[in-house]
C-alpha positions in Angstrom: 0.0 0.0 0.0 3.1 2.5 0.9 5.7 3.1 -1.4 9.3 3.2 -0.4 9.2 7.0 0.1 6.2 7.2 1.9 4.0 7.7 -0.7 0.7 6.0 -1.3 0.8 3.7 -4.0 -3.0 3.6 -6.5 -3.6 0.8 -7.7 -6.9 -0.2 -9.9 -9.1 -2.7 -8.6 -9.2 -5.6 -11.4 -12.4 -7.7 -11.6 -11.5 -11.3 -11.4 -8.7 -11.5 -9.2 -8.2 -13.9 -6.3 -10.4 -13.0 -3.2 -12.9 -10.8 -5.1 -16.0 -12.4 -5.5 -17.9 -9.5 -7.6 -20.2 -8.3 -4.9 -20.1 -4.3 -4.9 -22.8 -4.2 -2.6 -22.5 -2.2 0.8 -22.1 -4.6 3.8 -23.3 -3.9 7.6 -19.7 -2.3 8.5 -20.0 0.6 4.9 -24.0 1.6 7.1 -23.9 3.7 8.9 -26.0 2.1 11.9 -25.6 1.8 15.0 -23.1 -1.4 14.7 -20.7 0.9 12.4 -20.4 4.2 14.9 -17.3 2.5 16.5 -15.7 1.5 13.5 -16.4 4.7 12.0 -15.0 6.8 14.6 -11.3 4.5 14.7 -11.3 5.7 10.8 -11.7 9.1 11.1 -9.6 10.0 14.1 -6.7 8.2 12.0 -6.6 5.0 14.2 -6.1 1.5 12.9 -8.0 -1.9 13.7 -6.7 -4.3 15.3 -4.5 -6.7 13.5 -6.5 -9.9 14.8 -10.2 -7.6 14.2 -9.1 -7.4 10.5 -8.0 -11.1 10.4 -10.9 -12.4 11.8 -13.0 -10.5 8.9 -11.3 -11.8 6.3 -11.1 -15.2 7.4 -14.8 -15.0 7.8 -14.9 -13.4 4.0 -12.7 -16.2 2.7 -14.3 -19.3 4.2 -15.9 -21.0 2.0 -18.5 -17.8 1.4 -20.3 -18.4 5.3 -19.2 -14.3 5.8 -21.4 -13.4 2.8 -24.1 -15.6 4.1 -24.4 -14.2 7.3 -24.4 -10.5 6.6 -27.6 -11.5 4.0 -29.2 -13.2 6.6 -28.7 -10.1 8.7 -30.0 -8.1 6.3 -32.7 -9.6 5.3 -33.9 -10.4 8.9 -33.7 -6.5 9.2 -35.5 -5.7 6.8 -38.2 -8.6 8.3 -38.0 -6.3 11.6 -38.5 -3.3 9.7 -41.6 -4.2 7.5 -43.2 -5.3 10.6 -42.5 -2.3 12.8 -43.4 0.1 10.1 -46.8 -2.2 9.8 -47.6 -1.5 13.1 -46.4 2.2 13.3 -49.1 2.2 10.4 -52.2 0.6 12.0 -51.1 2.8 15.1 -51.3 6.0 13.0 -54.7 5.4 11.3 -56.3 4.0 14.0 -55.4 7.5 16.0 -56.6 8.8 12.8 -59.8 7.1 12.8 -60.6 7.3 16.3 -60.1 11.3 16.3 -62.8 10.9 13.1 -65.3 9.0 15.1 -64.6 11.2 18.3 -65.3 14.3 15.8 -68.6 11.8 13.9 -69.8 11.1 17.8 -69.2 15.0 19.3 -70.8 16.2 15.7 -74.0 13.5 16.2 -74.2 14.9 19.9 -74.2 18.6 18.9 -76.8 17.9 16.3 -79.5 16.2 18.6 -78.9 18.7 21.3 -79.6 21.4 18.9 -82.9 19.8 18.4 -84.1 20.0 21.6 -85.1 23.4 23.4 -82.1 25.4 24.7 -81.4 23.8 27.8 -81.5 26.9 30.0 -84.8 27.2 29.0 -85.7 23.3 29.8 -88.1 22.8 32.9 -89.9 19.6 34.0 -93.2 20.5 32.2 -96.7 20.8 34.5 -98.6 17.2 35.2 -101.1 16.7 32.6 -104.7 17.2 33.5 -106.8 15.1 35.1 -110.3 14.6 34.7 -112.1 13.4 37.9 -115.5 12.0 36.9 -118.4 11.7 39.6 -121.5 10.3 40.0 -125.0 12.0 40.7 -124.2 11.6 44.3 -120.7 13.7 44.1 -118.5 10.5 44.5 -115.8 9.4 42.4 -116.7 7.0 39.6 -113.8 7.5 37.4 -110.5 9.0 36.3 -109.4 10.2 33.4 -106.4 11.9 31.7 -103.0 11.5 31.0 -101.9 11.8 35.0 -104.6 9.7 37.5 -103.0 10.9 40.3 -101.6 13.5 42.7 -98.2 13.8 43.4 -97.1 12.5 46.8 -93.5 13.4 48.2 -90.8 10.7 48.5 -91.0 11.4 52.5 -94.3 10.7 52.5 -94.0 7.0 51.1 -93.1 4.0 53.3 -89.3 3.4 52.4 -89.7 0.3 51.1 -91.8 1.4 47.9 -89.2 3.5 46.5 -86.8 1.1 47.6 -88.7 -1.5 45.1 -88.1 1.0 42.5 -84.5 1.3 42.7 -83.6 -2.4 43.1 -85.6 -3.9 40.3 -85.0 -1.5 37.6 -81.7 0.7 38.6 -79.5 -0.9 41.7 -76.7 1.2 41.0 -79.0 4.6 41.0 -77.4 6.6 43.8 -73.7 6.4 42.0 -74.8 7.0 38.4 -74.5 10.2 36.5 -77.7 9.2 34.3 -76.2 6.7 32.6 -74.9 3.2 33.9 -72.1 1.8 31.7 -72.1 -1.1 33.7 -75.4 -1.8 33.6 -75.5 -1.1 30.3 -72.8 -3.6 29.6 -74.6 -6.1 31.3 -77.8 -5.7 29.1 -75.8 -5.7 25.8 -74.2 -9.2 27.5 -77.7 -10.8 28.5 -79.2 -9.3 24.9 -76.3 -10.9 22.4 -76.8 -14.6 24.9 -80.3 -14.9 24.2 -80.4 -13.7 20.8 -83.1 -11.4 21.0 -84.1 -8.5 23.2 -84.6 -9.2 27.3 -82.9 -6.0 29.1 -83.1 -2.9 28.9 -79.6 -0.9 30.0 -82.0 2.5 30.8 -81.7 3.6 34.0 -84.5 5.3 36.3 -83.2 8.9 35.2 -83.4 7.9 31.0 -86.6 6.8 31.7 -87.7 10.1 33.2 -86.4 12.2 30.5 -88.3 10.1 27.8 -91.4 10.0 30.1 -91.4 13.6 30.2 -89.9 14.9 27.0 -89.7 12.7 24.5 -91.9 9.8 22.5 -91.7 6.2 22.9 -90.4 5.9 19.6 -87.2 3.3 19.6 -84.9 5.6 17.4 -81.0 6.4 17.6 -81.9 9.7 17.9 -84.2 9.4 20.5 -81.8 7.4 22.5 -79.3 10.5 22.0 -81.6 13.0 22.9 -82.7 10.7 25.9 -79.3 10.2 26.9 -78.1 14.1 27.0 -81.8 15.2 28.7 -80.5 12.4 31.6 -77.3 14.3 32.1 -79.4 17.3 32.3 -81.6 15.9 34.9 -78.4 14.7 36.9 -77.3 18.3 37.1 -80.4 20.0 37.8 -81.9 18.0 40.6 -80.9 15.7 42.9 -81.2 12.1 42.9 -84.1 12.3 45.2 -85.9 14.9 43.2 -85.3 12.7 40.2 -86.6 9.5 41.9 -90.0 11.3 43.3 -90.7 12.9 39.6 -90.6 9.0 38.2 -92.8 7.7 40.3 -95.3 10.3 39.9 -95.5 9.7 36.2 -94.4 6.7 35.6 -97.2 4.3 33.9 -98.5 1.4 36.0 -101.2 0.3 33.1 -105.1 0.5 33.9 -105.4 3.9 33.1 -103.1 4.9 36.1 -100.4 7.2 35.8 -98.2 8.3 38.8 -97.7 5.9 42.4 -101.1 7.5 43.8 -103.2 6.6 41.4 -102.3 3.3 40.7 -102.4 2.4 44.5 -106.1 3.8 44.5 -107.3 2.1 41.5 -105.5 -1.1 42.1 -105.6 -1.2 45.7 -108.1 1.2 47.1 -106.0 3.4 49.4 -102.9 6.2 49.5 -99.6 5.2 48.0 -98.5 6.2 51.6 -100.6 3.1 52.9 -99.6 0.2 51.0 -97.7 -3.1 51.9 -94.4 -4.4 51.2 -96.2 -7.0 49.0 -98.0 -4.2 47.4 -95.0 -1.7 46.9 -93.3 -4.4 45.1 -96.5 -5.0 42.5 -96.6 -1.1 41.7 -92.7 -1.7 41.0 -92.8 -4.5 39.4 -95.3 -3.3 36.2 -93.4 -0.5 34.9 -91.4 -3.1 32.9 -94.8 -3.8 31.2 -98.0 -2.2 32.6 -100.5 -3.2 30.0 -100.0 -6.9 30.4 -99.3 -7.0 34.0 -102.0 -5.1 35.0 -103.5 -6.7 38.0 -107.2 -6.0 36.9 -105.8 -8.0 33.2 -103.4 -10.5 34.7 -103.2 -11.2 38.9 -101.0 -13.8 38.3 -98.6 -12.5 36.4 -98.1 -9.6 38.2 -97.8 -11.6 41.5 -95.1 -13.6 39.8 -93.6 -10.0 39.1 -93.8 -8.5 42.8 -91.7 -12.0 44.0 -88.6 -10.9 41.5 -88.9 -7.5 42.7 -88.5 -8.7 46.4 -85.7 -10.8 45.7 -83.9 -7.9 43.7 -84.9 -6.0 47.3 -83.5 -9.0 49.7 -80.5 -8.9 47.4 -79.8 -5.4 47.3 -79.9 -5.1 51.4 -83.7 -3.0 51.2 -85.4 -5.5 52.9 -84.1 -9.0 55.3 -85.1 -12.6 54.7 -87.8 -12.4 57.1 -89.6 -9.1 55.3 -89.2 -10.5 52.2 -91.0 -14.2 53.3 -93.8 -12.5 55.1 -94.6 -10.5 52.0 -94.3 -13.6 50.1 -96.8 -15.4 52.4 -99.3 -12.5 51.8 -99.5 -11.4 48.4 -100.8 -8.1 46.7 -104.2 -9.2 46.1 -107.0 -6.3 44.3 -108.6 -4.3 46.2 -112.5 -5.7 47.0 -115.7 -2.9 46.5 -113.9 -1.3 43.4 -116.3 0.8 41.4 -118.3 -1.1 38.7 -115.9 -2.4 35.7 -118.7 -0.7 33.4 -117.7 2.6 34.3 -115.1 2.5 32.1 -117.7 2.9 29.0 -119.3 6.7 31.3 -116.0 7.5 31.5 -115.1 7.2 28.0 -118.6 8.4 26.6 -117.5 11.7 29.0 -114.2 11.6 27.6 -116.1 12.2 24.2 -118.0 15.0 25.1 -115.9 17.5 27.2 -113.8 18.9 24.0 -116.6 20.1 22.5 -118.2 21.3 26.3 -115.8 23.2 27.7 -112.5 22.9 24.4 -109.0 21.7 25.3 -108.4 20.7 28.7 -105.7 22.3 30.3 -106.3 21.9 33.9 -107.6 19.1 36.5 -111.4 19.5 36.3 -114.6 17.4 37.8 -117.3 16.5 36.1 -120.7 15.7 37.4 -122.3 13.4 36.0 -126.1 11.7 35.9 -125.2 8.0 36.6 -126.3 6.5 39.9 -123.3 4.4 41.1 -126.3 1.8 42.7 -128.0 1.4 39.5 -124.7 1.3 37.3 -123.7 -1.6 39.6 -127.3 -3.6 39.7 -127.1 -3.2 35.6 -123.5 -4.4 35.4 -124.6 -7.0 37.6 -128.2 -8.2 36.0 -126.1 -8.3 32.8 -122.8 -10.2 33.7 -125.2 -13.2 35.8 -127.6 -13.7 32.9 -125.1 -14.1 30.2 -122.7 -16.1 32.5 -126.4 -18.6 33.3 -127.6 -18.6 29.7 -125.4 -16.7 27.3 -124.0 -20.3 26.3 -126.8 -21.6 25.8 -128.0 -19.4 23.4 -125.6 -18.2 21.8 -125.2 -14.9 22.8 -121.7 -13.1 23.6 -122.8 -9.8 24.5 -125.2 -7.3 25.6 -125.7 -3.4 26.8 -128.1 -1.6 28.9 -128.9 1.6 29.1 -131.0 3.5 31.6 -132.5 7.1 32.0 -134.8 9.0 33.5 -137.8 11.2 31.9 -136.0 14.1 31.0 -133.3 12.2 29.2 -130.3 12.1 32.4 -128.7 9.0 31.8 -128.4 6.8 35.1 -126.7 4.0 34.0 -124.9 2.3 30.9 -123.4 -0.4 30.4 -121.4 -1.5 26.7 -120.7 -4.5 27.6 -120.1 -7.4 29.4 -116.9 -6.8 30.5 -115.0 -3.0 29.7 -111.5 -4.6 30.8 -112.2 -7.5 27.5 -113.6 -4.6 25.6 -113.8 -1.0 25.4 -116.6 -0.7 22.6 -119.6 0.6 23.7 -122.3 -1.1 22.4 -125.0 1.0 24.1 -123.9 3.9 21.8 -121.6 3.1 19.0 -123.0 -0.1 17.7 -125.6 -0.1 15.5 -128.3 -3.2 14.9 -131.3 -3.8 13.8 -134.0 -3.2 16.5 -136.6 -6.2 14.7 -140.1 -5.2 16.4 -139.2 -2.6 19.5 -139.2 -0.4 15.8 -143.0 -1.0 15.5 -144.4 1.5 17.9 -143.4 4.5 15.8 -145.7 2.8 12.6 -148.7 2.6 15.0 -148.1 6.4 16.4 -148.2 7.3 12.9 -151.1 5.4 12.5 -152.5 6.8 15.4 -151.8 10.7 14.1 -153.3 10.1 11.0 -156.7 8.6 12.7 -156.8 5.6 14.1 -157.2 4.0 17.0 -155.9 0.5 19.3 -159.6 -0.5 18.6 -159.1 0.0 14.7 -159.4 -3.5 12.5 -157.0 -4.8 10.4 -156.4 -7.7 8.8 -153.8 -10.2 9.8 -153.5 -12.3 6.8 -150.8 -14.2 4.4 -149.4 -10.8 2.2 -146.4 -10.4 -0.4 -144.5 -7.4 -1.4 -142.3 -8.1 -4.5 -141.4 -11.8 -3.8 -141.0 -10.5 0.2 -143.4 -12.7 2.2 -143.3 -11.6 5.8 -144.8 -14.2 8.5 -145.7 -14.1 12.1 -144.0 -16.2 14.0 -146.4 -18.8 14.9 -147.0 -19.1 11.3 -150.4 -18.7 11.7 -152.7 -15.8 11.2 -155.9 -14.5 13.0 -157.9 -12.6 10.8 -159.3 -9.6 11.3 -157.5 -7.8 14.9 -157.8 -4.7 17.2 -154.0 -2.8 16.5 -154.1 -2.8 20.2 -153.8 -6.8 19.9 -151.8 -6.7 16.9 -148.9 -4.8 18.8 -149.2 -6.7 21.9 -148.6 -9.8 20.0 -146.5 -8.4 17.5 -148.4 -9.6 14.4 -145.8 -8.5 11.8 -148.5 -9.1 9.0 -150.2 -5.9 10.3 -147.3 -3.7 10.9 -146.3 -4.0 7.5 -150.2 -3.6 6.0 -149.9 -0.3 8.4 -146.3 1.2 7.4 -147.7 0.6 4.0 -150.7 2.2 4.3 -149.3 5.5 6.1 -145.8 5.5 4.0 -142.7 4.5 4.9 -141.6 8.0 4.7 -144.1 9.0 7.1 -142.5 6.3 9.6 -139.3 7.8 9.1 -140.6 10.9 10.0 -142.1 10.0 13.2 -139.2 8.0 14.6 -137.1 11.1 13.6 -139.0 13.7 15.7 -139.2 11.1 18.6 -135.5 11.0 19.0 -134.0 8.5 16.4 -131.0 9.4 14.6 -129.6 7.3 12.5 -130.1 6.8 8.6 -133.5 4.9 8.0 -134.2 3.2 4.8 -138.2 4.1 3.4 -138.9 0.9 2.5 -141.7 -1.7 3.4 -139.7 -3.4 5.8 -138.6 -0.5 7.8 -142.4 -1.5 10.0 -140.5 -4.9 11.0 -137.1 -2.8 12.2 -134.3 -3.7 9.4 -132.4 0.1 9.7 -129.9 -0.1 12.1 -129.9 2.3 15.1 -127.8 2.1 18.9 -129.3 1.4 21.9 -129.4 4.7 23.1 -131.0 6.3 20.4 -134.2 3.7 21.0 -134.4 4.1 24.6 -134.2 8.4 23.6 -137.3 7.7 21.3 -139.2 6.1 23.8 -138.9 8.8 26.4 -141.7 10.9 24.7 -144.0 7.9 25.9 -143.1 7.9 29.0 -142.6 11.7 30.2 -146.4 12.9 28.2 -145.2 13.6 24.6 -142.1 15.5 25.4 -138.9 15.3 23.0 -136.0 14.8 25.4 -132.1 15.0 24.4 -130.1 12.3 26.3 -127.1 13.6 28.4 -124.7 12.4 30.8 -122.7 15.6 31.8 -124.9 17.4 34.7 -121.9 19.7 35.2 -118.1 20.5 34.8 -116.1 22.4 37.7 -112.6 23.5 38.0 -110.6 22.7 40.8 -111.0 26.0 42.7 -115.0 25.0 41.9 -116.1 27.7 39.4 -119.0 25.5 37.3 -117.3 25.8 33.7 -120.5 24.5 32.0 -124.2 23.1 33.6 -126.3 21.0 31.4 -129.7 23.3 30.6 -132.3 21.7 29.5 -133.0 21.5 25.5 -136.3 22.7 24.5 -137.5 20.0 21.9 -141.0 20.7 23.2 -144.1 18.3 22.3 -143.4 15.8 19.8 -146.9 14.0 20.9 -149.9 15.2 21.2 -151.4 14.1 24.8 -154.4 11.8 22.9 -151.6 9.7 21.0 -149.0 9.2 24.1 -152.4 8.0 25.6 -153.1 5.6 23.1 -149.6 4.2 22.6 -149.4 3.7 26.3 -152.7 1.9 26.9 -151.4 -0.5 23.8 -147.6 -0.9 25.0 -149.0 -1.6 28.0 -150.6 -5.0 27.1 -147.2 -5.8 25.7 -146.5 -6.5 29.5 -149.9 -7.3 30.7 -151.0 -10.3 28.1 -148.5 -10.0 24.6 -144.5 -10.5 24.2 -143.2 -9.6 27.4 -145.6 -10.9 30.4 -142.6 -12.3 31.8 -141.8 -8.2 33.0 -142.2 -8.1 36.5 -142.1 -4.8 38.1 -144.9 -5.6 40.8 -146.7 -2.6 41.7 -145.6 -0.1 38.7 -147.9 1.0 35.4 -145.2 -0.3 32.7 -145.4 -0.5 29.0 -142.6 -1.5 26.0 -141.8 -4.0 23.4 -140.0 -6.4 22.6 -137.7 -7.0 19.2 -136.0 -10.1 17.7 -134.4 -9.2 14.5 -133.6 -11.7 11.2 -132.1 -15.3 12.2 -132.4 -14.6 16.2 -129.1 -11.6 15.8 -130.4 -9.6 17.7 -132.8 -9.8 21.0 -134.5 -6.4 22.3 -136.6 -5.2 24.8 -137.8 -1.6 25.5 -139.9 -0.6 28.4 -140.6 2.2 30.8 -142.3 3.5 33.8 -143.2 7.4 34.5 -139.7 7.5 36.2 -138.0 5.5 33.8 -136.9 4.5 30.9 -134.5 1.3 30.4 -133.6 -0.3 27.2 -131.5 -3.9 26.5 -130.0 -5.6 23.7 -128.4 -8.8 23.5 -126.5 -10.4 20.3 -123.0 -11.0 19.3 -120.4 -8.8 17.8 -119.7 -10.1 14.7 -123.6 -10.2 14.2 -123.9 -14.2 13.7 -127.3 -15.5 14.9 -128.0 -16.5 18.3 -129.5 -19.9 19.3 -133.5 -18.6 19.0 -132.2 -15.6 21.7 -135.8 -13.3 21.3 -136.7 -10.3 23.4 -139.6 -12.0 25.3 -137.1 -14.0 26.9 -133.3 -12.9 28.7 -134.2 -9.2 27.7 -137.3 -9.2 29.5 -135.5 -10.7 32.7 -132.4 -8.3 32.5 -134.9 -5.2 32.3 -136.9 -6.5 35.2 -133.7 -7.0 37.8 -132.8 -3.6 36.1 -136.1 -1.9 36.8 -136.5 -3.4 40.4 -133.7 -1.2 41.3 -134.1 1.7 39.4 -137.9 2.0 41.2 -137.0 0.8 45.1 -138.3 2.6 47.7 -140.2 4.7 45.3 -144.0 5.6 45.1 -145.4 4.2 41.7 -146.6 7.0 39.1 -149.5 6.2 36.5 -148.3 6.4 33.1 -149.6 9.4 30.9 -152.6 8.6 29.9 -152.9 4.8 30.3 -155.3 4.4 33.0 -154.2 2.6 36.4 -153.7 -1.1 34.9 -151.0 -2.6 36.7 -148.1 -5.7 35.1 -149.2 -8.8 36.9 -153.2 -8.4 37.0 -155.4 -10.6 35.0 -153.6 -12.5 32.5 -155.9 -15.0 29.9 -154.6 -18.7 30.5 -152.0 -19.5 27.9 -148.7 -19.4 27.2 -146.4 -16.3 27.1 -146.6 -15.7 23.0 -143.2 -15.7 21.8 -141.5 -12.5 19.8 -141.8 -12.9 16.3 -138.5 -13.0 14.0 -138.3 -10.5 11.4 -138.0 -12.7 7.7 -136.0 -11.5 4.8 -134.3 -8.5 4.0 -134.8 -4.4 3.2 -137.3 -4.1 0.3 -136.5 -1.4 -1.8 -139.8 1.5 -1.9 -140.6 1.3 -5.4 -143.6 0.4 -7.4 -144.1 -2.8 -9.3 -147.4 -4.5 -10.5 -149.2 -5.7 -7.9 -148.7 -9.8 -7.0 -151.2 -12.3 -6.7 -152.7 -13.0 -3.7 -152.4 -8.7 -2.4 -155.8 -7.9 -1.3 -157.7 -5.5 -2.7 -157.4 -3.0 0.0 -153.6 -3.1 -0.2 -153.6 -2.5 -4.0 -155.7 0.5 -3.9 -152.6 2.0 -1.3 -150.1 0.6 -3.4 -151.3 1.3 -6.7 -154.6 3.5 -6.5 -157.5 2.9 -7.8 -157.8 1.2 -11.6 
């Protein structure tokens, strides 16, 4: 390398020559890594290696090419390390990257839900709903209504244990939350993705509020937002007792009963502040699901509710073993003496009314009503035993009642059998055909246009374009008095009549007596084939029994505010005389053999002037009976909802006896009053022997009210009506 004089010597590197193998490429010691920084510093201060350092490489170089293999193993393994941590430096980076995106997504989501709500300095728990507290004639209680049932009764004020039940059945961890439970939440996501469907819910007590009170039940990700920043809200506005005593006052507990006060009155018949362990744990137990677990629905399953909510309780350290078996041994049972189950149909026929009595509702009111809570319960009760003795057996399903008096002050009604089963009201909103309780209204207007009960007509075989209406004994008597045709319901002469006064002239009358409903003029209108409710029938007879006077029904006597300022007071409709004296004379005088020897001699009412009639419409459907005293007036119908016949159900037979328990009570301990007009006869005098006639069945359909040539076998008095004189 050094020349004699101390010069450097240059030589060119030759390709090819002993102990070059042609690789140019760097190794580990020309890098300058961490491995080099020694070696590199020797060179540059002017130092030289070792003499067995510089061996040792080139022996390494020159054996056999192992040097060469190691420093590409080394290499490559480096590059191995390198990939991997510059992988993972890479995943690092974008999952910061992503999870700054979806903090931003999440904070953005936030922000936009919030900005949906009301400014949160101007949130306030809004003001408890109405309520509507409906009474009887007597001033008591009947019924509640509204959105709230209840007043709202301080936590201090309840027994312990009945917010206790609250706390450890749907939120344990209440007192340590902030509004929302992680935990808890964690927990329901767990139990949820096990079972493979939905079973718990991760809301605690303080969501719930905020949905309760601001939102709708709507299951929506952006509900559950909003839901979620209105708890925090909550959290940091009142205090965890605060929070607790709002929930329970308007919470749902199902029946109709919102808030812990109502629900302990309408399930249990006393104060929130009175009820049992056993009974605390009930309430507690149906806000998971008040609609099925309502007591008055299902007693057993919301027993078997109350015992999970006083284990959660014995678990939670609320209650001790001993507490928790006593309750056990002496479950929540409904209270006994409730209100009749019928009241449910007043209250919602109230309900109806108010908006258009006294507008919206925007404060707790009490309305008076007509209904007598005695009579309500004896109708309810006539109604229930006869179709749980005989319904079966003939086929019938359901039934309604209605009562009023004279003036048209509606003192009881029933719409059904049973108002927890079903909420239609069949005293008002159903419509059926009324079969012969229709047929007073064609005599009245045979009666106003000149005849009278002792007027002859004849009860004969007649047919009205292929329409061949029978009696029901199949038989026919000839020439008849009207005052025995409608005792024994000859539908042969009602039809001979309503032909020979006009349909439309029917219509009319039943119109101005109180009927409502759409009636169709056509030759079977006399045998009742329009359909009309209940109500509007026992409306129509009112006229008969009050002296000729049109009455409007009503139910609302008055509406008061809570400080007690009357708001509205029913006045009395003028509809004046829509009879005159003579007629309401004869019609009662002739309705009254309906009781005394025709369809309804099984009527007892012993000491009372009554009168009525009887119906049975096409294929037994329907079973009717009208009747009245100078007090009242009471109406029944029996049938089935989807209008399929009954088993020969007429209204001579359970209609008659519902009416007569009805009636007994309506009329106790009151001094009998002679009908207007109708002399002193008396239901229960002298019968002739013989059977009580059975009702007669209306045959075939609505006959359309045109003319057609007239049929063989029409007499000729009926032609000359139908077709005048040839």
């Amino acid at each position: 390398m050094f020349g004699r004089r101390g010069q450097i010597e240059r030589r060119e590197p030759v390709l090819g020559t002993p102990g070059f193998d042609g690789d140019l490429r760097l190794t580990a010691e020309d890098r300058p890594t961490l491995a080099a920084a020694p070696l590199a510093r020797e060179r540059a201060s002017g130092g030289k290696r070792r003499k067995g350092g510089s061996q040792g490489s080139q022996g390494s170089q020159n054996s056999s090419g192992e040097g060469k293999t190691a420093r590409r193993g080394a290499a490559g393994g480096g590059r191995g390390r390198g990939r991997k941590r510059g992988l993972i430096s890479r995943l690092f980076y974008w999952g910061v990257v992503l999870g700054l995106w979806g903090v931003i997504a999440i904070g953005g989501l936030i922000f936009y839900e919030a900005s949906q709500l009301p400014p949160i300095q101007n949130l306030a728990i809004p003001d408890r709903p109405p309520t509507v507290i409906i009474q009887g004639a007597d001033g008591k209680a009947i019924a509640t209504r509204g959105e709230m049932g209840g007043a709202n009764v301080p936590l201090r004020a309840l027994p312990p244990y009945l917010p206790q039940a609250f706390v450890a059945i749907e939120d344990r961890r209440f007192y340590a939350h902030f509004g929302l439970d992680p935990l808890g939440l964690a927990r329901a996501v767990v139990v949820n993705l096990t079972a493979g469907r939905l079973r718990e819910g991760g809301s605690t007590l303080t969501q719930q509020l905020a949905k309760n009170l601001f939102l709708t039940q709507e299951r929506t990700l952006s509900r559950k937002i909003q839901e979620l920043i209105l708890s925090i809200w909550l959290e940091t506005k009142y205090s965890k007792n605060e929070i607790l005593e709002l929930y329970m006052n308007r919470v749902y507990f199902g029946a109709g009963a919102y808030g812990v006060e109502a629900a302990a009155q309408r399930y249990f018949g006393k104060s929130a502040r009175q009820v049992t362990l056993s009974e605390a744990a009930m309430l507690a137990g149906l806000v998971k699901s008040p609609s099925s677990l309502a007591p008055t629905r299902n007693l057993d399953g919301a027993q078997a509710r109350a015992e999970v909510v006083l284990a959660a309780m014995r678990d939670a350290g609320f209650i001790s073993a001993e507490m928790q078996q006593a309750a056990l041994a002496r479950p929540a049972t409904l209270a006994k003496g409730q209100g009749p189950d019928s009241t449910g149909y007043v209250a919602d026929w109230v309900m109806e009314q108010l908006k258009s009595i006294v507008g919206p509702i925007t404060e707790d009111i009490i309305v008076q009503t007509t209904i007598e809570p005695s009579l309500q319960a004896a109708a309810e009760r006539a109604l229930k035993d006869t179709l749980a003795k005989s319904g079966k057996k003939f086929g019938v399903e359901q039934g309604a009642v209605v009562v009023m008096d004279t003036d048209g002050g509606v003192r009881a009604l029933v719409g059904g059998r049973s108002y927890e089963e079903s909420q239609f009201n069949r005293a008002i909103t159903a419509k059926r055909q009324p079969g012969s309780s229709f047929k007073p209204f064609v005599y009245l207007t045979a009666m106003e246009r000149g005849l009278t009960p002792e007027s002859v007509r004849e009860d004969a075989p007649i047919q009205i374009k292929g329409w061949k209406p029978e009696n029901f004994s199949k038989d026919y008597r000839g020439p008849v008095e009207l005052k025995t045709a409608l005792a024994f319901s000859l539908n042969t002469v009602a039809v001979r009549l309503a032909l020979e006064v006009g349909p439309e002239e029917v219509i009319k009358t039943a119109h101005r007596l109180g009927i409502t409903s759409k009636l169709e003029p056509n030759a079977s209108i006399a045998l009742g084939t329009s359909e009309v409710s209940l109500l509007e029938m026992a409306s129509a007879y009112a006229p008969f029994a009050n002296g000729g006077i049109g009455i409007t029904p009503h139910v609302i006597e008055r509406v008061r505010d809570k400080s007690g300022t009357v708001l509205y007071a029913y006045a009395q409709p003028s509809r004046g005389m829509v009879m005159a004296p003579p007629h309401v004379a004869m019609m009662n005088r002739m309705m009254q053999d309906v009781l005394l020897v025709g369809t309804a001699r099984r009527a007892d009412l012993p000491g009372w002037p009554a009168a009525g009639k009887t119906g049975t419409s096409q294929d037994y459907r329907d079973a009717w009976f009208l009747g009245y005293t100078g007090r009242f007036i009471a109406g029944v119908w029996l049938g089935n909802d989807d209008a399929s016949p009954t088993k020969k159900a007429g209204g001579s037979g359970l209609p008659v006896d519902i009416w007569s328990q009805v009636m007994k009570a309506a009329h106790k301990d009151m001094p009998p009053v002679a009908l207007p007009g109708a002399g002193t006869y008396l239901p229960g005098g002298t019968v002739p022997p013989g059977e009580v006639p059975e009702e007669p069945v209306v045959t075939g359909g609505p006959q359309p009210a045109t003319r057609s040539p007239p049929k063989p076998g029409l007499d000729n008095w009926l032609m000359e009506k139908l077709f005048g004189r040839s």
